[in-house]
C-alpha positions in Angstrom: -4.4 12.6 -52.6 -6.4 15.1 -55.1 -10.3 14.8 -55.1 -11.4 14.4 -58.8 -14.8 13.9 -59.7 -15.6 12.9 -63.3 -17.7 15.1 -65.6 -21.0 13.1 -65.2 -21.4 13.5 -61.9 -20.2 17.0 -61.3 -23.3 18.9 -62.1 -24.8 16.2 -59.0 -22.4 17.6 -56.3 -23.3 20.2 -54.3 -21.2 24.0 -54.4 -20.0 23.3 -50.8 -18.5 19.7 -51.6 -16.5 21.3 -54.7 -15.2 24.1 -52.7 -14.4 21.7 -49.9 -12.4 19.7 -52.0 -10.7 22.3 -53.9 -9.6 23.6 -50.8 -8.2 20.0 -49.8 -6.3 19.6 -52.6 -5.0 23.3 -52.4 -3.8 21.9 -48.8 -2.8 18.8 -49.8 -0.5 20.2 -52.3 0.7 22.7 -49.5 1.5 19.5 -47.2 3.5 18.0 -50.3 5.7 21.2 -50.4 6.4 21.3 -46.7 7.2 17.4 -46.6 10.1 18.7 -49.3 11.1 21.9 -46.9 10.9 19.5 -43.9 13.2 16.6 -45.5 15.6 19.5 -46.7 15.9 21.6 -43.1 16.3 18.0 -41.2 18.9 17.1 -43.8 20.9 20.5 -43.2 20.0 19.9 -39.4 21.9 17.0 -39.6 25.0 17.8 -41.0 25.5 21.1 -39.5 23.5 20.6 -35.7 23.2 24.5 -35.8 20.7 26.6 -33.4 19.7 28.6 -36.6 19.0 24.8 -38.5 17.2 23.4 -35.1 14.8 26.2 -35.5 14.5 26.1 -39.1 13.2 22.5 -39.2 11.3 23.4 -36.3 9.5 26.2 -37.9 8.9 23.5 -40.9 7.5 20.8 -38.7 4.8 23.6 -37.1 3.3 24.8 -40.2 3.6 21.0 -41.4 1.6 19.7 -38.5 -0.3 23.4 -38.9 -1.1 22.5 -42.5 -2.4 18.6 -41.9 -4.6 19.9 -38.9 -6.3 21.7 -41.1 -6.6 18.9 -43.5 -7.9 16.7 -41.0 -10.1 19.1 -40.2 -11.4 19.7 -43.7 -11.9 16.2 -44.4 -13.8 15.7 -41.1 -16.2 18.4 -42.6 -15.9 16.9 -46.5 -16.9 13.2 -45.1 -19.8 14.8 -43.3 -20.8 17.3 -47.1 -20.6 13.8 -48.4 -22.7 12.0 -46.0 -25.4 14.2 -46.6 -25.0 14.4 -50.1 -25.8 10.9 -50.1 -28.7 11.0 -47.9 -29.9 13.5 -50.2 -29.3 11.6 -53.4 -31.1 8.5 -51.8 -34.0 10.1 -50.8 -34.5 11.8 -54.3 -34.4 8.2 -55.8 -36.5 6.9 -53.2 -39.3 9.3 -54.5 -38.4 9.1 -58.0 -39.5 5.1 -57.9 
């Protein structure tokens, strides 16, 4: 999924939530590549039951599950940007009335 934010509320987020979720989508787009390499080396896997394709979808399936760690990870820390972002944002409008 790819984090868009419209332009009325962009100049609202914070530097660190923009980076954040550039860098998710630049992993999520990652993960969408692998998904292809993983379907492909399981595929050849499975026709040929080679050593040299065993390892190959293996090596696939660690930088996969590499790749959506660190997803997981950066949308752990994007929820918690966010949270605060919105603690912020209420605050601001709790003074402003």
């Amino acid at each position: 999924m790819l984090i868009k934010f419209g332009n009325d509320a962009t100049p609202d987020i914070s530097p660190d939530v923009q980076e954040l979720a550039n860098l998710i989508n630049d992993q999520s787009s990652e993960q969408k590549k692998l998904i292809i390499q993983f379907k492909s080396s399981m595929n050849r896997f499975a026709s040929e039951r080679s050593l040299e394709s065993c390892l190959e979808a293996l090596n696939v399936c660690m930088q996969l599950t590499n790749t959506r760690r660190c997803l997981l990870e950066s949308y752990q820390r994007y929820s918690r940007l966010l949270e605060d972002e919105i603690t912020r944002i209420s605050k601001d409008t709790k003074r402003g009335k």
